[in-house]
PAFIMAR-166723 format. One line per field, with one value per residue: residue number from 0; residue in three letters; x, z, y of N, C-alpha, C, CB in turn. Coordinates in steps of 0.2 Angstrom, whole numbers, plus 5000, padded with zeros to 4 digits. Glycine has a CB too. Example, Ala and Ser with C-alpha at 12.3 -4.5 7.8 and 13.67 -1.06 7.14 Angstrom:
<pts>
pos: c(0  1)
code: c(ALA  SER)
n_xx: c(5066  5064)
n_zz: c(5039  5035)
n_yy: c(4972  4989)
ca_xx: c(5062  5068)
ca_zz: c(5039  5036)
ca_yy: c(4978  4995)
c_xx: c(5066  5064)
c_zz: c(5039  5039)
c_yy: c(4984  5000)
cb_xx: c(5057  5070)
cb_zz: c(5045  5029)
cb_yy: c(4978  4997)
</pts>
This chain:
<pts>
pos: c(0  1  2  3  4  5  6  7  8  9  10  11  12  13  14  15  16  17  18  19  20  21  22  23  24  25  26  27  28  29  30  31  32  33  34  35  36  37  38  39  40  41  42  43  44  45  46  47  48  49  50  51  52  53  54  55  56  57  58  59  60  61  62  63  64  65  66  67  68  69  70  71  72  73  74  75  76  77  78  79  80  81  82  83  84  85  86  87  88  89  90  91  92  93  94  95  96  97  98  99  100  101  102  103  104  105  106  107  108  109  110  111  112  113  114)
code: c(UNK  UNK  UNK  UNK  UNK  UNK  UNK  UNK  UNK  UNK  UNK  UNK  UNK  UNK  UNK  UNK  UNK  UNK  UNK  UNK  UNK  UNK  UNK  UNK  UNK  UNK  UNK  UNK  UNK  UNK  UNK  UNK  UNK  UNK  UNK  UNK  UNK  UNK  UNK  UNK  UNK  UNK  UNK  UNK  UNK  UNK  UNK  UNK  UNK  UNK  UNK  UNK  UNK  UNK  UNK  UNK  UNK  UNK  UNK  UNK  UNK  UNK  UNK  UNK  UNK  UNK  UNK  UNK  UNK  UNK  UNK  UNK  UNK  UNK  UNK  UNK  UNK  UNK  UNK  UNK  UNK  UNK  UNK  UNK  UNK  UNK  UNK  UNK  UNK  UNK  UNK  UNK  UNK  UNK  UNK  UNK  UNK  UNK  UNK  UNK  UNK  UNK  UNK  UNK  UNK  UNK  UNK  UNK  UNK  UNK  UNK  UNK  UNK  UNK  UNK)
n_xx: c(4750  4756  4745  4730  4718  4719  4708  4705  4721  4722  4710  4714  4729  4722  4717  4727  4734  4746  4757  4756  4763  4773  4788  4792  4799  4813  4815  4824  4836  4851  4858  4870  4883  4881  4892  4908  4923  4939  4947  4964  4976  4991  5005  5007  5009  4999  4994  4996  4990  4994  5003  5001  4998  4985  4994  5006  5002  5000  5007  5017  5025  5036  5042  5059  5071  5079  5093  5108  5118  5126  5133  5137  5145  5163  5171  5183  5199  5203  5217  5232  5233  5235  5248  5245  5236  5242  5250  5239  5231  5226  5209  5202  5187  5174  5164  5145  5137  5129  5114  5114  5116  5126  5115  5114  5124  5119  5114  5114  5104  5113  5106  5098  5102  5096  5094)
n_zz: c(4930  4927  4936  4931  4924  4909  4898  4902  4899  4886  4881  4886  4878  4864  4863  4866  4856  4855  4862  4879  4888  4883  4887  4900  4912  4904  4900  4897  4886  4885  4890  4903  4901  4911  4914  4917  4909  4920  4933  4927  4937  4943  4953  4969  4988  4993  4983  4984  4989  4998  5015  5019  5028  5041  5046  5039  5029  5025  5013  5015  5023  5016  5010  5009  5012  5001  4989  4991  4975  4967  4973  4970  4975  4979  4985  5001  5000  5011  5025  5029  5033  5020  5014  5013  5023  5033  5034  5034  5045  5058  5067  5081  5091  5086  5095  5094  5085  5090  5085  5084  5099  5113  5128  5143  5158  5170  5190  5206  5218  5228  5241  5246  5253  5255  5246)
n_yy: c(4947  4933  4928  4929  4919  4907  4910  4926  4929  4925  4935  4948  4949  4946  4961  4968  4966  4958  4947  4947  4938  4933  4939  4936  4935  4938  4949  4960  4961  4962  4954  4948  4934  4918  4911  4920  4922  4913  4923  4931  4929  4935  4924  4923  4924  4916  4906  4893  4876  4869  4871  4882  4893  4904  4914  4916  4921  4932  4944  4955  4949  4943  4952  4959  4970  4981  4975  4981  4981  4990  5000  5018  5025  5024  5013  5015  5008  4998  4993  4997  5016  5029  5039  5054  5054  5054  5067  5075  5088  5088  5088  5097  5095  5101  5118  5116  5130  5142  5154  5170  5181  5176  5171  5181  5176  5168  5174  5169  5182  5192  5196  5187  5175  5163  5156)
ca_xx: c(4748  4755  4740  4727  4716  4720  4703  4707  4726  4719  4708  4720  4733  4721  4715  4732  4738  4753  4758  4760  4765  4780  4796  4789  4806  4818  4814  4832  4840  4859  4859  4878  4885  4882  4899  4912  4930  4942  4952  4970  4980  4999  5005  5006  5012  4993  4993  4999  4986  4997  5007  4997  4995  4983  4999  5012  4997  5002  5013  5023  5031  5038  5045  5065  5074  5083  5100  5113  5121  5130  5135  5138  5152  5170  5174  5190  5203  5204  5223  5237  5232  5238  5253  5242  5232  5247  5252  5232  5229  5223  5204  5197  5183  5171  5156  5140  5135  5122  5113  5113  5124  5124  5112  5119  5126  5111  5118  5110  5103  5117  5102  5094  5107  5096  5090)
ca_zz: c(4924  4927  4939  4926  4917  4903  4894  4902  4897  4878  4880  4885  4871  4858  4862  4866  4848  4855  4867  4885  4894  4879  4891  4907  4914  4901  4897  4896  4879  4884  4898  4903  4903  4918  4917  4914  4911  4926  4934  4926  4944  4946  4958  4976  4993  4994  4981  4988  4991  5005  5020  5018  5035  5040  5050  5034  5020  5023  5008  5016  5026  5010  5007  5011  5010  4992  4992  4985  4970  4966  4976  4968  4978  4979  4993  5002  5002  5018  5028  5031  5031  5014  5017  5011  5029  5039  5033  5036  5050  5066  5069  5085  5091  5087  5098  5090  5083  5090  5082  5090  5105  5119  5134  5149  5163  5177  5194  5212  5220  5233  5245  5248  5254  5255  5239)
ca_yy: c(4944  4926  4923  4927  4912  4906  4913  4930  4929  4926  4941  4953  4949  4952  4969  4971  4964  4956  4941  4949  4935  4932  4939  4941  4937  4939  4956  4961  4957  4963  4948  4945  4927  4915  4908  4923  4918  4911  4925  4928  4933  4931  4918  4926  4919  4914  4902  4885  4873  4867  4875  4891  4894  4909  4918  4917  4923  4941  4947  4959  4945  4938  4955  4960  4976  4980  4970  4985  4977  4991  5007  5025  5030  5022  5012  5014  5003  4994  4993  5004  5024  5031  5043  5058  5054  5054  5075  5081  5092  5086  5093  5096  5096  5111  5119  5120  5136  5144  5159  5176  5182  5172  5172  5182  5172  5171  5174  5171  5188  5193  5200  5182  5171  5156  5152)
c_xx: c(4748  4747  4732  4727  4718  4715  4705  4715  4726  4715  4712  4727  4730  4718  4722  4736  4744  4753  4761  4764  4772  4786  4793  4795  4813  4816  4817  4835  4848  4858  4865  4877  4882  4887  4904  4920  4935  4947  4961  4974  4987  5000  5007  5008  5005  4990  4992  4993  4988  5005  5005  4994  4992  4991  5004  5007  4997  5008  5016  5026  5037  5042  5053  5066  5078  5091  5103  5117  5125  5131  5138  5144  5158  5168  5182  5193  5203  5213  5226  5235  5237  5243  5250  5236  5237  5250  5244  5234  5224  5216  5203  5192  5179  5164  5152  5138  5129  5120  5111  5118  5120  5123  5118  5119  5121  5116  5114  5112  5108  5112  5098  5098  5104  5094  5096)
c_zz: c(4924  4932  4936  4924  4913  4899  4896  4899  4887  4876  4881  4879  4865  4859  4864  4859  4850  4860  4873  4887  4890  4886  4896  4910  4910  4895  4894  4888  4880  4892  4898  4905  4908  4920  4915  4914  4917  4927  4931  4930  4942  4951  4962  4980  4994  4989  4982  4991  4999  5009  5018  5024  5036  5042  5044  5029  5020  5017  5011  5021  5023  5008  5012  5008  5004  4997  4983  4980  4968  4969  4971  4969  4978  4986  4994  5004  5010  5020  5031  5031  5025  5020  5016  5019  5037  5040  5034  5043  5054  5065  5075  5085  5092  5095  5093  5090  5085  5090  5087  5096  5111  5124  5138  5155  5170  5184  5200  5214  5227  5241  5248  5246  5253  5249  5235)
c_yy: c(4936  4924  4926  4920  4914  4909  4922  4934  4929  4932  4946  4952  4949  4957  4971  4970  4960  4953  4947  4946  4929  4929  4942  4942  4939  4947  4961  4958  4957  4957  4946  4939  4927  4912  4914  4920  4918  4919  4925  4932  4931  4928  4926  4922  4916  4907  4896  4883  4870  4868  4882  4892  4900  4913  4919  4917  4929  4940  4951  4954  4943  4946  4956  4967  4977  4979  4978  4982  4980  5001  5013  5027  5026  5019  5015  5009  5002  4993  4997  5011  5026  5037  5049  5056  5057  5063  5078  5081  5090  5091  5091  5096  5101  5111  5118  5128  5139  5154  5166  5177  5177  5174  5173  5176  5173  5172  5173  5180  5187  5195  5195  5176  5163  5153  5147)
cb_xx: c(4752  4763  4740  4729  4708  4721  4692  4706  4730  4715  4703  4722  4737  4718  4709  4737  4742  4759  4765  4758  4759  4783  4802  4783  4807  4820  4813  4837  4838  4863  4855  4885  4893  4878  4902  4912  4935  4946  4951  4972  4978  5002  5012  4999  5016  4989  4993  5006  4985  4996  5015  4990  4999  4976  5002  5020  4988  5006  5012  5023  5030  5030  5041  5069  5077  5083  5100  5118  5117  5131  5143  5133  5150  5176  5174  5191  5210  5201  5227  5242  5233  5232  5261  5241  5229  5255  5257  5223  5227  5230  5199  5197  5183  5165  5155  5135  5134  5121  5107  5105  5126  5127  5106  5117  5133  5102  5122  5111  5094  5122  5097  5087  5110  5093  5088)
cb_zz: c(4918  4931  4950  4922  4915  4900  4896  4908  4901  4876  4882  4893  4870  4852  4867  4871  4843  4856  4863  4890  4899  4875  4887  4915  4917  4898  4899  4902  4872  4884  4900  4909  4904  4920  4913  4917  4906  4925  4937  4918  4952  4948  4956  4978  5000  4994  4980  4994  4986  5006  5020  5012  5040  5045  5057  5035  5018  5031  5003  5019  5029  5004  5006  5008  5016  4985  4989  4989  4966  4958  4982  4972  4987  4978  4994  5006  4998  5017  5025  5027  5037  5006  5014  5002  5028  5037  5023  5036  5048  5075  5065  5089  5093  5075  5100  5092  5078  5098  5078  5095  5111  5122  5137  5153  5165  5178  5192  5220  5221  5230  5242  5245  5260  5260  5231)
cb_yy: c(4947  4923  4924  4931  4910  4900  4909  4930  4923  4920  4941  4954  4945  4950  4972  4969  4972  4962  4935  4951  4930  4941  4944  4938  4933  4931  4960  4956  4962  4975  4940  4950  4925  4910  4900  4930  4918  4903  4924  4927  4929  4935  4909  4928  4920  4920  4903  4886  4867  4860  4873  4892  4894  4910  4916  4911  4920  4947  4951  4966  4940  4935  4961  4955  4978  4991  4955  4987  4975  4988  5004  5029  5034  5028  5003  5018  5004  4985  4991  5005  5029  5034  5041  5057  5045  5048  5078  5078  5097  5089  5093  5099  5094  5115  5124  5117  5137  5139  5155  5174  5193  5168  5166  5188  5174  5161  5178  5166  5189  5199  5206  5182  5172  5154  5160)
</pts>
């Protein structure tokens, strides 16, 4: 339509009734912004204009393992053994348990001495 003459462009809109070459490009009525508003991020280790080296702009370097603050369970006092340690029963050392009867004792064959 744009490369239509003007005397052609005038005859086709009135046998059309209506301005074609109105909204040739703005055809769209719902046209989003050209400026939308700025990002609202949280600061990050990436933000810093300077000493933002590529090798220290990972976050997980920045991270640390949880700092216990407060333990569940009782500590035990530190020093002397309580006198309630001194009357327990000595344990040895156990075997492990193992499930089932125990595998017979393999034995060499008496008939082939040299194995």
């Amino acid at each position: 339509m744009a490369t239509a003459t003007k005397f052609i462009q005038k005859l086709r809109n009135f046998l059309a009734g209506r301005d074609l070459q109105e909204k040739l490009q703005l055809r769209y009525t719902e046209l989003s912004k050209r400026t939308p508003p700025p990002p609202k991020l949280p600061v990050g280790p990436s933000h810093k204009f300077a000493n933002n080296y590529y090798c220290t702009r990972d976050g997980r370097r920045e991270a640390y393992p949880p700092i216990v603050v407060m333990s569940p369970q009782k500590a035990l006092p530190s020093g002397a053994p309580s006198a309630s340690s001194e009357t327990s029963v000595t344990t040895s050392a156990k075997e492990p348990v193992i499930p089932g009867l125990p595998p017979p004792k393999w034995e060499l064959s008496k008939d082939e001495p040299y194995l």
